[in-house]
N, CA, C and O of each residue as an XYZ file, in Angstrom:
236
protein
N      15.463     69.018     14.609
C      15.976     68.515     13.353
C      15.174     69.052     12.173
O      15.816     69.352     11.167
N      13.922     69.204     12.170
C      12.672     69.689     11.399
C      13.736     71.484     10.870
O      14.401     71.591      9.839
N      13.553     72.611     11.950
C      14.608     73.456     11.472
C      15.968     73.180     10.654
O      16.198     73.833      9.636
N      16.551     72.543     10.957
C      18.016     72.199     10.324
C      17.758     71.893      8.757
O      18.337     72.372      7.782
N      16.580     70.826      8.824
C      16.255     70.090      7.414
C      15.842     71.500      6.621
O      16.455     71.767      5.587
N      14.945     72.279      7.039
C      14.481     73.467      6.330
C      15.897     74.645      5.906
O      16.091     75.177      4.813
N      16.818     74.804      7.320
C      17.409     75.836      6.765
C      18.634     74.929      5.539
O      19.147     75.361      4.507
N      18.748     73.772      6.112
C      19.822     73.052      5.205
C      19.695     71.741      4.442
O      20.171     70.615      4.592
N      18.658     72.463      3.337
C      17.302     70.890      2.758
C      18.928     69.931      2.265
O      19.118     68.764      2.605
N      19.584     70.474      1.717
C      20.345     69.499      1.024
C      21.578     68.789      2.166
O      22.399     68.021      1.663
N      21.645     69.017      3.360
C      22.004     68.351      4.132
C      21.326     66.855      4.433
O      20.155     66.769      4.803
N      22.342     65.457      4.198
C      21.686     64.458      4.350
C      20.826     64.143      5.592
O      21.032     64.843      6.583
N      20.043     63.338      5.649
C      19.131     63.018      6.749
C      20.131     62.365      8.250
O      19.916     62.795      9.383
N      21.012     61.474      7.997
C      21.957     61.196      8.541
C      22.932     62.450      9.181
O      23.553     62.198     10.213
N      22.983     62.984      8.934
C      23.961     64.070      9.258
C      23.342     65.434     10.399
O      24.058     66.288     10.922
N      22.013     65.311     10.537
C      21.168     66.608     10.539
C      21.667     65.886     12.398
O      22.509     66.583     12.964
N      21.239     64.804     13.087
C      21.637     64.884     14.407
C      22.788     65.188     14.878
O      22.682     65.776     15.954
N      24.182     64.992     14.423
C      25.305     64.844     14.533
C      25.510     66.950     14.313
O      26.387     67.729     14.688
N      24.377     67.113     13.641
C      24.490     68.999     13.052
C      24.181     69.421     14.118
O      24.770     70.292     14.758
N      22.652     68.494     14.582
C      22.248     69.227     16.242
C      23.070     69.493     17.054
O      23.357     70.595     17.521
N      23.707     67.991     17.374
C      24.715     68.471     18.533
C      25.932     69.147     18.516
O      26.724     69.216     19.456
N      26.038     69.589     17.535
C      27.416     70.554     17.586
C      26.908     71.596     17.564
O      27.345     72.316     18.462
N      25.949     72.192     16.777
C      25.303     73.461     17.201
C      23.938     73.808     17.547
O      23.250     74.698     17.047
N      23.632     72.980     18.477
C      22.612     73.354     19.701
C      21.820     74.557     19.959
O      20.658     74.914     19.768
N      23.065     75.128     20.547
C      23.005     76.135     21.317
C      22.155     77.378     20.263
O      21.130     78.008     20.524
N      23.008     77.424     19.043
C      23.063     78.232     17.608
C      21.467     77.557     16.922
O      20.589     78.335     16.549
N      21.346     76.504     16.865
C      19.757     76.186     16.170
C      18.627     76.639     17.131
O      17.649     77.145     16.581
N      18.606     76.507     18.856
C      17.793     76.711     19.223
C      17.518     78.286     19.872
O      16.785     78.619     20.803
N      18.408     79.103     18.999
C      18.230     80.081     19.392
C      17.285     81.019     17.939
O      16.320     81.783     17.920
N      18.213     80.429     16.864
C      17.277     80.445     15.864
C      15.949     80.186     15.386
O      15.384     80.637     14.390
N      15.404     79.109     16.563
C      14.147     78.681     16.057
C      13.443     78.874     17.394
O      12.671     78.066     17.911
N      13.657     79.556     17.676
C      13.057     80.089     19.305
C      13.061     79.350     20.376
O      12.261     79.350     21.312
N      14.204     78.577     20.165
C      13.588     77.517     21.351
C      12.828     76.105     21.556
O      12.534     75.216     22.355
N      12.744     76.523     20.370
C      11.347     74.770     19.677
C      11.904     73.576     19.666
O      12.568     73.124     18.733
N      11.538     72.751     21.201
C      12.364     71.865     21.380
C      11.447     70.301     21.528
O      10.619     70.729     22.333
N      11.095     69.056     21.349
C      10.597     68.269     21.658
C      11.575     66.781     21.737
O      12.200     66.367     20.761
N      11.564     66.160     22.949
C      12.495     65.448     22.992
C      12.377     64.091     21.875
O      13.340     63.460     21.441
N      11.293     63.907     21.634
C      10.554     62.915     20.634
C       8.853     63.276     20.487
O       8.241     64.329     20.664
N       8.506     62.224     20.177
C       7.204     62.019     19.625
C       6.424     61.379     20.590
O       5.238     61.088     20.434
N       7.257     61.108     21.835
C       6.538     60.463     23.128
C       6.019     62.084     23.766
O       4.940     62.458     24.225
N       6.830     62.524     23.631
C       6.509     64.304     24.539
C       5.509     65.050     23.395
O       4.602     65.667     23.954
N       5.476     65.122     22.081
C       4.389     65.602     21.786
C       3.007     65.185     21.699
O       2.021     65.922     21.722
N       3.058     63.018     21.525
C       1.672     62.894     22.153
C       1.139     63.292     23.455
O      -0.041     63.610     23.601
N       2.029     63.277     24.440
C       2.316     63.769     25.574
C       1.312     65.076     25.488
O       0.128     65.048     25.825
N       1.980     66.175     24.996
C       1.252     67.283     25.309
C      -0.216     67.706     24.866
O      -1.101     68.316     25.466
N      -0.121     66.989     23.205
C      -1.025     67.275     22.336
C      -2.128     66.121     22.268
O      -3.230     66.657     22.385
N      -2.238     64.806     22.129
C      -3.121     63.678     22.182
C      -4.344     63.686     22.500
O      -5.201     63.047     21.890
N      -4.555     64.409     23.487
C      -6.170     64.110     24.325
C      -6.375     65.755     24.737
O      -7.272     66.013     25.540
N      -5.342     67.141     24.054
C      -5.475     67.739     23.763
C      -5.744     68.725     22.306
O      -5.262     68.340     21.241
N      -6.454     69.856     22.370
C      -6.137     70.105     20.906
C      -5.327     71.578     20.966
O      -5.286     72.380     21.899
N      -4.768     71.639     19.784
C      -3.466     72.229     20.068
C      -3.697     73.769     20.179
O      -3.079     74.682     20.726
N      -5.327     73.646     19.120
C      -5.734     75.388     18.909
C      -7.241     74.993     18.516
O      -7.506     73.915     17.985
N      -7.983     75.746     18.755
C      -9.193     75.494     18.554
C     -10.193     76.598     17.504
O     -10.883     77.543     17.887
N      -9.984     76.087     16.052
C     -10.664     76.815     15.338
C     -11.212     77.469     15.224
O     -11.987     77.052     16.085
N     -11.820     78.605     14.785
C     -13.602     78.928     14.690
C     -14.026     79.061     13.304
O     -13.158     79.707     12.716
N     -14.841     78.784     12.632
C     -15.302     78.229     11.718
C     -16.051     80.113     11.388
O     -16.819     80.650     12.187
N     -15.718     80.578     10.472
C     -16.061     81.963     10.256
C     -17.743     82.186      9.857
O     -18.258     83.286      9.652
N     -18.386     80.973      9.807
C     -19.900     81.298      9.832
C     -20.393     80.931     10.938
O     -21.609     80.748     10.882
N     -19.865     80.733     12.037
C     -20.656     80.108     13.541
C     -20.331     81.386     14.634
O     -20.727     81.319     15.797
C-alpha cells in the first residue's frame, strides 16, 4: 500500500486496498516484489534483528 500511496499520493487512503487487489499482480511487479503481510511479519523479521548494520566512518 506504501507504493500505491507514493505512485498515487492523491488517491484516498480508503481506496489504496481495494487498488491492491485489483492490481496486485501490476504493483508487485513494479515495486519488486516488496511484500509484508502486516506489521506482525515485519516485527517478525526485524525486532530482535537489525536490519543493516552501520559503520560509523571514523571507527
Amino acid at each position: 500500500l506504501h507504493h500505491i500511496h507514493h505512485r498515487s499520493p492523491t488517491m484516498p487512503w480508503y481506496e489504496l486496498p481495494g487498488h491492491f487487489r485489483r492490481n496486485r499482480r501490476a504493483v508487485l511487479e513494479a515495486n519488486g516484489n516488496f511484500y509484508y503481510r502486516g506489521y506482525g511479519e515485519v516485527a517478525r523479521r526485524y525486532l530482535l534483528r537489525p536490519v543493516f548494520r552501520p559503520v560509523h566512518p571514523q571507527w
